[in-house]
Residue, then its C-alpha position, 0 to 999 in steps of 0.5 A: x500500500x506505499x503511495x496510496x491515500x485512503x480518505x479517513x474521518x477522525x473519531x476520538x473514543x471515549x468511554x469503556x471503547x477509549x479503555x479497550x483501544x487504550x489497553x490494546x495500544x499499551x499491550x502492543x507498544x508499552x512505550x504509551x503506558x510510560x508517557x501517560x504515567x508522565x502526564x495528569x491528562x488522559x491521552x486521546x485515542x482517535x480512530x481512522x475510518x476509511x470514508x467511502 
């Protein structure tokens, strides 16, 4: 897929879908889990979906 270009809307997830793509995120890329204890904020998780 180099070079293609997909149209995609951005949707922030909130909620029990924030925590499950949270703990996906953190599982494949434990790096993530480091900086959120770094910050009093919760991180925003957005999702891609392809338009169309």
């Amino acid at each position: 897929m180099a070079g293609r270009q997909v149209a995609v809307t951005a949707q922030q997830l909130h909620g029990p879908e924030r925590d499950e793509a949270w703990r996906q995120i953190t599982t494949a890329a434990p790096r993530f889990a480091q900086y959120e204890r770094k910050t009093d904020r919760e991180l925003p998780v957005i999702r891609l979906v392809a338009q169309g």
